[in-house]
C-alpha positions as CSV (number, residue, x, y, z in Angstrom):
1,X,0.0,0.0,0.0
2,X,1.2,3.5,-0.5
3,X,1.4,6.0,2.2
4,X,-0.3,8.8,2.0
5,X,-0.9,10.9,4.9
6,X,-3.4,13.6,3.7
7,X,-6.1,11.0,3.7
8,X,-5.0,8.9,6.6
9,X,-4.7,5.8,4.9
10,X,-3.3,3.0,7.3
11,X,-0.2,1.8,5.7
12,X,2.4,-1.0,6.6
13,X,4.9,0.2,9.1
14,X,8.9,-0.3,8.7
15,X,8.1,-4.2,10.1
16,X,4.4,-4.4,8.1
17,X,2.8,-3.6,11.2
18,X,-0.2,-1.3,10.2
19,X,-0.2,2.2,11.7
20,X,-2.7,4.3,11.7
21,X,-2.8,8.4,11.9
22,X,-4.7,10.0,14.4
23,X,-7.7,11.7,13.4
24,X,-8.4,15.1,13.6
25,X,-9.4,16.8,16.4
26,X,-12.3,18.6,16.3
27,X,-12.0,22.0,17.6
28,X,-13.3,23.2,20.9
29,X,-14.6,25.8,22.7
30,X,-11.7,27.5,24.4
31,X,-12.7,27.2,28.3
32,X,-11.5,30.8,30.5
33,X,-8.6,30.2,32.6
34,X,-10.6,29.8,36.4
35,X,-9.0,32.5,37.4
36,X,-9.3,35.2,34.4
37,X,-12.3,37.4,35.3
38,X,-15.7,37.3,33.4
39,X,-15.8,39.8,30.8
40,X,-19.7,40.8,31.5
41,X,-19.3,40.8,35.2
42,X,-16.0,43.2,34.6
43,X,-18.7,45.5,32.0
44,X,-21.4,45.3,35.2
45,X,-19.0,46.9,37.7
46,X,-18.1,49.3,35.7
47,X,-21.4,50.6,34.7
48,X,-22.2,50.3,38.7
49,X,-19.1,52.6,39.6
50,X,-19.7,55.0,36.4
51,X,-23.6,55.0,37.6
52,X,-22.6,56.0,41.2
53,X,-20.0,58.9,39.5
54,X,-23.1,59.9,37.9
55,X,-25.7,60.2,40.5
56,X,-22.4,61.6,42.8
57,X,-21.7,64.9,40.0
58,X,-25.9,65.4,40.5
59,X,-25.6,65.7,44.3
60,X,-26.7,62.3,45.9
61,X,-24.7,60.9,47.9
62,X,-24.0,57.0,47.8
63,X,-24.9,55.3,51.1
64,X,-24.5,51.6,49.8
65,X,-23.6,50.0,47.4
66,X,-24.2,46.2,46.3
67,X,-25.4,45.9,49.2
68,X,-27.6,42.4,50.5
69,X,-31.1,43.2,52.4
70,X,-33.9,40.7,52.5
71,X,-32.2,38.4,50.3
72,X,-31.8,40.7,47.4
73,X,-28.8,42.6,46.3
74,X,-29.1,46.3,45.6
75,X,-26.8,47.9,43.6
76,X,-26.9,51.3,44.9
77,X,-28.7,53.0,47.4
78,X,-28.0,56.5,47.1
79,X,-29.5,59.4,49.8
80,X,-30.8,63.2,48.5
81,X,-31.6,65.2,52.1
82,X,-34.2,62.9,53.3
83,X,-35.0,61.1,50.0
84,X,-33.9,57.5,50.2
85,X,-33.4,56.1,46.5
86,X,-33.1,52.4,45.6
87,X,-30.9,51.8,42.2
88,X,-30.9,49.4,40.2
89,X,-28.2,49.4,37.0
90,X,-28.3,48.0,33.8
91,X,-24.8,47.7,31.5
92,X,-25.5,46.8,27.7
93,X,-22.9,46.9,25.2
94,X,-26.3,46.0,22.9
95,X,-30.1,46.7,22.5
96,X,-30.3,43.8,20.7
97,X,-31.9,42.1,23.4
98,X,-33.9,45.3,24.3
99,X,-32.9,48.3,26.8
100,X,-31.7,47.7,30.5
101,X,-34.7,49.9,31.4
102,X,-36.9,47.2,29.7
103,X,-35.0,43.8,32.0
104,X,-36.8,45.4,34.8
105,X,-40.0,43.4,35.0
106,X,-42.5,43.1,37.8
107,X,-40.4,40.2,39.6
108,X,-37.4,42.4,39.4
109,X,-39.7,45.5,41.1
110,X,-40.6,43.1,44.0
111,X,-37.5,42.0,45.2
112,X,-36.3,46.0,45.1
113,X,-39.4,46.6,47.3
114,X,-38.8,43.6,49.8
115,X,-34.8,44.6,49.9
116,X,-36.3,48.5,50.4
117,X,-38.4,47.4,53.2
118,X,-35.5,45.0,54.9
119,X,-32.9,48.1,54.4
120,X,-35.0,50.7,55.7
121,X,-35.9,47.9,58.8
122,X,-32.7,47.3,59.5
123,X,-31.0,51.1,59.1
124,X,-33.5,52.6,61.0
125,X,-34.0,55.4,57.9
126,X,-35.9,58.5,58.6
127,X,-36.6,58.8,55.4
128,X,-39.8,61.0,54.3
129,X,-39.7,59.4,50.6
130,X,-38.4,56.9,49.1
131,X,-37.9,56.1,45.4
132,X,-36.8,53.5,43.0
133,X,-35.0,54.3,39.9
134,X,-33.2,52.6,36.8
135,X,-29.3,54.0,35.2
136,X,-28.8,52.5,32.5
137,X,-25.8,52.5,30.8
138,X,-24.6,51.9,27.1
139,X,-21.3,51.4,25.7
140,X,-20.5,52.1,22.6
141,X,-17.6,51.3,20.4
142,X,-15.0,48.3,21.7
143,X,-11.2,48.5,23.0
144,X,-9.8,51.8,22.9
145,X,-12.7,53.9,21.3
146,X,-15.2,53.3,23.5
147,X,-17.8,55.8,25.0
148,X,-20.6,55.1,27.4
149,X,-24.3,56.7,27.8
150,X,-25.3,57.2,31.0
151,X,-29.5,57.5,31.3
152,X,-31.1,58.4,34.7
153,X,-34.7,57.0,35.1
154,X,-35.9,58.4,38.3
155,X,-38.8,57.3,39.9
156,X,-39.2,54.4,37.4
157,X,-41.5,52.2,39.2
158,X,-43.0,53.2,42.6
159,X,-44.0,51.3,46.1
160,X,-47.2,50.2,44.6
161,X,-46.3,49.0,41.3
């Protein structure tokens, strides 16, 4: 038999024993090293600290942030005189998959309620109002032109919602 190693024939060896090649591996998904961070949690903390930078510039100031009450985390809890304000944020690099404003659906709005209630329980607030609102923020662009927009929803859903 004639070797030929582009189709993988098996062919006599130097003794006549038969060899064979090995076939081809079929390529696979290239796992993330355990310890190399997770590229959508990095863009989430980001848009939390630019959020806060934001709200900060417009004169709240930030009490909390990813904070656990009543089993729910709370991404920033930011203070305005006596106004108590429950934020959630929203990163996209996309609105493929719709606005963040939009991810906040009536599930979402309950657990910010029950973590209001258990924060405000457990802090002793005196707050006279309290308010939940939505940043969103979008970046555009990748690697070294990027540039994020910043939207401040205030008083996107309310206590009774």
């Amino acid at each position: 038999m004639n070797d030929d190693p582009k189709r993988g024939l098996r062919t006599p060896g130097a003794a006549g024993a038969p060899r064979t090649r090995k076939a081809r591996e079929t390529p696979t998904r290239r796992e993330p090293a355990k310890n190399a961070p997770d590229p959508r949690r990095q863009l989430g903390v980001e848009g939390e600290r630019r959020a806060a930078a934001y709200l900060a510039r417009r004169g709240y100031r930030i009490e909390e942030r990813n904070v656990r009450c009543g089993g729910v985390e709370v991404d920033l809890i930011v203070r305005r005189g006596r106004l108590v304000v429950f934020v959630e944020v929203k990163t996209r690099r996309s609105t493929r998959f719709g606005s963040g404003a939009e991810a906040i659906d009536a599930r979402k709005r309950a657990r910010m309620r029950r973590a209001a209630s258990a924060w405000l329980a457990e802090h002793r607030s005196r707050a006279a109002r309290v308010r939940f609102d939505v940043v969103t923020c979008h970046v555009e662009g990748s690697h070294g032109s990027t540039r994020w927009r910043i939207e401040h929803w205030p008083a996107a859903f309310d206590a009774s919602d």
